[in-house]
C-alpha positions as CSV (number, residue, x, y, z in Angstrom):
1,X,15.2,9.1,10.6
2,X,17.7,11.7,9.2
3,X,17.5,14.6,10.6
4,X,15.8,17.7,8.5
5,X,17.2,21.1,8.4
6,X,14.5,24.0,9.6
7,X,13.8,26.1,6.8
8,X,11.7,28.7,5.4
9,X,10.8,27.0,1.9
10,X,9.8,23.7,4.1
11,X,7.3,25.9,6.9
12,X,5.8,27.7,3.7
13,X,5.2,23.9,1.9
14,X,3.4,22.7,5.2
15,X,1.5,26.2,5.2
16,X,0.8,25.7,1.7
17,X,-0.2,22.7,2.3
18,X,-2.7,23.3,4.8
19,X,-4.1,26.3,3.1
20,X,-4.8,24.3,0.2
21,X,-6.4,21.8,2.1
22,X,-10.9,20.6,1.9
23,X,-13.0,19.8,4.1
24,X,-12.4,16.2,5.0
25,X,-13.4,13.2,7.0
26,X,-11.0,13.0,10.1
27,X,-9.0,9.0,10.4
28,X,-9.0,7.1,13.5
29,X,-5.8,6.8,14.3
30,X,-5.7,4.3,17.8
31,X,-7.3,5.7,20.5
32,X,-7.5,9.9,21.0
33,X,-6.9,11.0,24.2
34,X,-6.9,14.8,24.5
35,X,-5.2,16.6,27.3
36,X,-6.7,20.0,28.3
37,X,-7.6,22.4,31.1
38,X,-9.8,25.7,31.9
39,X,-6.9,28.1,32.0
40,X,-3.4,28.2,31.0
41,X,-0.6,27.5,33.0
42,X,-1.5,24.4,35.3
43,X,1.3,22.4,33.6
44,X,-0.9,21.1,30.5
45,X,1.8,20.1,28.2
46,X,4.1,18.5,30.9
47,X,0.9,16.5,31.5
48,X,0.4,15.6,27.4
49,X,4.3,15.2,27.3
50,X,5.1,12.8,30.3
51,X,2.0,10.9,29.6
52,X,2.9,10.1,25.7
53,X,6.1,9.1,26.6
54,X,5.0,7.0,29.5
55,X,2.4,5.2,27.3
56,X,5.9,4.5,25.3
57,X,7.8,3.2,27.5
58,X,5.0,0.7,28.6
59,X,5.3,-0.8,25.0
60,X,2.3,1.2,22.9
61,X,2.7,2.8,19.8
62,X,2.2,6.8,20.2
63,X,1.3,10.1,18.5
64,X,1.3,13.5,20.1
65,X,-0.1,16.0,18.1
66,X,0.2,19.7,19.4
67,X,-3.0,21.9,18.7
68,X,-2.6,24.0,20.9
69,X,-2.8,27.1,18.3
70,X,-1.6,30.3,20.9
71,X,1.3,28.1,22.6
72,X,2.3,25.2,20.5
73,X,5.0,23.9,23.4
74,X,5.6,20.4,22.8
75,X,8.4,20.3,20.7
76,X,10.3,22.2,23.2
77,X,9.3,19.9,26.0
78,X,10.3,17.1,24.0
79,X,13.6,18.8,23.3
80,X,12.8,18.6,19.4
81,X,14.5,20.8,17.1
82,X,14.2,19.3,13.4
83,X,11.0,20.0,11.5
84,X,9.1,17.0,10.1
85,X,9.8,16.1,6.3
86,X,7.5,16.7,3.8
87,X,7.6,14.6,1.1
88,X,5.4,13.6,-2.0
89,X,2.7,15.1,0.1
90,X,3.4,13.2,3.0
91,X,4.0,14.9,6.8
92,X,6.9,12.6,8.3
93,X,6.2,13.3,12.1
94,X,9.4,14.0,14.1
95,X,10.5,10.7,16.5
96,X,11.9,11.0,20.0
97,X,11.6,8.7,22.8
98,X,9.1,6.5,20.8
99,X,6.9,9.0,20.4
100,X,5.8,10.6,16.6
101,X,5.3,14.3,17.2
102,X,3.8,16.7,15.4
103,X,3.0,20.2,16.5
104,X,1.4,23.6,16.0
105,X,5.2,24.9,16.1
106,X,6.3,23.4,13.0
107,X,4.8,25.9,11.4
108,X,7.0,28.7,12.7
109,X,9.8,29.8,11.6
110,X,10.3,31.6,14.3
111,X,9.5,30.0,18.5
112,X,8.7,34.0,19.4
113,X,5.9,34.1,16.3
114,X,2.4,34.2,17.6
115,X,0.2,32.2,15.0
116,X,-3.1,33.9,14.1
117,X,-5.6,31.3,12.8
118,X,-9.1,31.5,12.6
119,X,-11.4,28.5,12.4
120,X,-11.5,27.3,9.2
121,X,-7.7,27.2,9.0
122,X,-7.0,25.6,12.6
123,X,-9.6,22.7,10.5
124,X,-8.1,22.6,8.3
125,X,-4.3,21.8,9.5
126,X,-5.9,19.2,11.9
127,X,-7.4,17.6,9.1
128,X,-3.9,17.4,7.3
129,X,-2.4,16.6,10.6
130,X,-4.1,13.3,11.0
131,X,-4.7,12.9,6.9
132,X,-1.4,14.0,5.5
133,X,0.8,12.8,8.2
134,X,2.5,9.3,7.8
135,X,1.5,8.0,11.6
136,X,1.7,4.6,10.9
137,X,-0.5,2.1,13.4
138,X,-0.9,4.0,16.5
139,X,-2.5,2.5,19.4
140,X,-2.9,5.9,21.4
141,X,-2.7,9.5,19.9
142,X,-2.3,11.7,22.9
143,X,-3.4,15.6,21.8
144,X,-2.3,18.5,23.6
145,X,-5.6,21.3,23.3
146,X,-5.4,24.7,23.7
147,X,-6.5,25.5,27.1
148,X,-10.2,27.3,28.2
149,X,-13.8,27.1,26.9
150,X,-13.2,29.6,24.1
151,X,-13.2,29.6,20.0
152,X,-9.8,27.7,19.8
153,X,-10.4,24.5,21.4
154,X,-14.1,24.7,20.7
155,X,-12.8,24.0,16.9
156,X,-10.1,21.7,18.0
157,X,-13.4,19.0,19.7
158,X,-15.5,19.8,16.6
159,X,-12.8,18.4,14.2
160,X,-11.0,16.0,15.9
161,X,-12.4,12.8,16.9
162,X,-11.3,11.8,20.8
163,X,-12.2,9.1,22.8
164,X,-12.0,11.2,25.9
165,X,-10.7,14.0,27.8
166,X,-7.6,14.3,30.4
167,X,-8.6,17.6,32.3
168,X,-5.3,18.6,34.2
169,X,-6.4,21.5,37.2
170,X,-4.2,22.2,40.1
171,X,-5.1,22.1,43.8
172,X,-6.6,25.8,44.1
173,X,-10.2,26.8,43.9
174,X,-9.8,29.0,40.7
175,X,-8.1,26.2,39.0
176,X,-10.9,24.0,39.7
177,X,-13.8,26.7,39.1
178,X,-12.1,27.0,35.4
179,X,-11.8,23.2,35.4
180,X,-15.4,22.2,36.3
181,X,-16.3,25.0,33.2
182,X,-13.8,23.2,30.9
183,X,-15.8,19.7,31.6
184,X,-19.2,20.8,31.3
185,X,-18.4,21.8,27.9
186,X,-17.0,18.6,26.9
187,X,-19.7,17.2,28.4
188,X,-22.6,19.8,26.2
189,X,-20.5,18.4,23.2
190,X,-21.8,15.1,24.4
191,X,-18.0,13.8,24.8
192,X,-16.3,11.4,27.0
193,X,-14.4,13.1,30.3
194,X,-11.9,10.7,31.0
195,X,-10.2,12.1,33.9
196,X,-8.7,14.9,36.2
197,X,-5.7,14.9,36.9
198,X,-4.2,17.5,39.5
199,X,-1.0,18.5,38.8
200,X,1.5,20.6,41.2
201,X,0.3,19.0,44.4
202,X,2.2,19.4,47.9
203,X,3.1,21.8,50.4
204,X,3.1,25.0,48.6
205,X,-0.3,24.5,46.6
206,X,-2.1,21.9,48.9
207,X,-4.0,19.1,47.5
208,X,-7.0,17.6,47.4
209,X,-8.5,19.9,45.2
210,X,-8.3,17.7,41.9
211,X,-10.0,14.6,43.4
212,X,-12.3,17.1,45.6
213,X,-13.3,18.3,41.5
214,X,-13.6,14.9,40.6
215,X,-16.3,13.7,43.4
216,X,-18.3,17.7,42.4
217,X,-18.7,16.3,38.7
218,X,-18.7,12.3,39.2
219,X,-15.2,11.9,37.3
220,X,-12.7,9.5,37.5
221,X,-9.8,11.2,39.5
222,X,-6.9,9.8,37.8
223,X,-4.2,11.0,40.2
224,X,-1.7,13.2,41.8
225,X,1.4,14.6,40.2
226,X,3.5,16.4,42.8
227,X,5.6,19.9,42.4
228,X,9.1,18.2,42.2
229,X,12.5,20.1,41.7
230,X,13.3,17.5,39.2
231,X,11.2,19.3,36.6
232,X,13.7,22.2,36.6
233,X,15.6,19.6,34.7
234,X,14.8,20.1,31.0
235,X,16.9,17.9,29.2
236,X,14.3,15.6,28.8
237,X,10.5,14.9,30.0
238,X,10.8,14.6,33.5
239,X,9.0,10.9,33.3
240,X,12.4,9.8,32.1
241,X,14.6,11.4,34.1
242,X,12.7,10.8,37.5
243,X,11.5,7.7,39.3
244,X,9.1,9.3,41.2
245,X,7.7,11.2,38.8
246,X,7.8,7.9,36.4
247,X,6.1,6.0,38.9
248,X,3.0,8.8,39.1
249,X,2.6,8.9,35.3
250,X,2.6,5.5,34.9
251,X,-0.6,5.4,37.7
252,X,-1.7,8.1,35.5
253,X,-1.9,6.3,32.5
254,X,-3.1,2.9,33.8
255,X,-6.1,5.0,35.5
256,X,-6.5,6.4,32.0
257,X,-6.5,3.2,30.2
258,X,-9.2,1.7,32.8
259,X,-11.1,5.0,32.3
260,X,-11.1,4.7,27.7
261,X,-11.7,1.0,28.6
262,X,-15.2,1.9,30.8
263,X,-16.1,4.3,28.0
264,X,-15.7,1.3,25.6
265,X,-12.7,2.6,24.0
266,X,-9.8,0.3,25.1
267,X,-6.7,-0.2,22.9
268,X,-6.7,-2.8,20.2
């Protein structure tokens, strides 16, 4: 795909477009697995990120779609630069590393903007997201939240269909205290918890505390993810740069696949 310029007039046609947007019903779009956590911080979109591009390099089809409204991250994780086209009313989602991205950050002009959305506009863009937005066949769509239990990803899981829920915590008890509060509102919403995952384990934050969270709410623990120096390397997502770290993500996403498969939601 050629690669599109990042300009004012195109971020005010996708905010125009959005704004102009109804009330519409969501599309399925392959299986929706939404990564999220209690609190910001425990490496959430590292999570989202590495796993998308795992479940790419294992032959699926993929979406990530960035919703998380106060730190739309993705596109810089991805080391993405280009906005996605627009054209006849069609979102043409950025590709890299056979993933189709689309993000929260497309809509600023400029990375230091804070983006002040209230509910029906946040439902509105994630309508147009998965409506408006040229995905193709997908067999996952991997959906980075907002993080916490508060109005932002509250309207994210009212709006968006998902098959289930990655919950990434860490191996310390706050972590895990926000975690276990993160899943029992999934779970009030009557939605599928998928998973935790804890990320950042080994000698300076312990571990244990992820699968310890697991057991507490009778969750598939879906693995470790250790605190490696090769995440210092941003050139690309670390899954690709690293065999270790490949090697964990790849566990990762085979226990999530078994997990969407248990919850009768397995991949066409």
């Amino acid at each position: 795909m050629p690669a599109v310029t990042a300009t004012t007039d195109q971020a005010a046609s996708l905010r125009k477009l959005v704004s102009a947007s109804k009330t519409t019903t969501v599309p399925r779009k392959g299986r929706v697995i939404s990564v999220t956590s209690g609190k910001g911080g425990v490496g959430k979109t590292t999570v989202a990120v590495n796993l998308a591009v795992t479940l790419a390099s294992m032959g699926s089809s993929v979406g990530l779609l960035d919703v998380d409204i106060d730190c739309p991250n993705v596109a810089k994780v991805m080391g993405i630069t280009d906005k996605p086209d627009y054209v006849d009313g069609q979102i043409i989602p950025t590709e890299k590393y056979g993933v189709k991205v689309v993000s929260m950050a497309f809509f600023q002009e400029n990375p230091d903007e804070a983006i002040i959305w209230r509910g029906p506009m946040i439902h509105n863009a994630i309508s147009q997201f998965l409506q408006q937005t040229d995905w193709d066949e997908l067999d996952y769509l991997v959906v980075d939240l907002p993080p916490g239990t508060s109005d932002s990803p509250l309207t994210v899981m009212q709006n968006l269909p998902m098959d289930g829920f990655v919950v990434v915590s860490t191996p310390q008890d706050l972590a895990n205290l926000d975690a276990k509060r993160c899943i029992n509102m999934i779970r009030k919403l009557n939605l599928n918890v998928l998973g935790v995952v804890e990320n950042y384990t080994g000698d300076i934050f312990g571990h244990g505390g992820g699968k310890k969270l697991a057991e507490e709410v009778e969750a598939p623990f879906l693995g470790e993810l250790a605190l490696r120096s090769a995440y210092r390397d941003s050139s690309k997502p670390t899954a690709l740069l690293d065999e270790s770290v490949e090697d964990e993500f790849v566990l990762v996403a085979d226990a999530v696949k078994k997990s969407l498969k248990e919850f009768g939601s397995e991949a066409a």
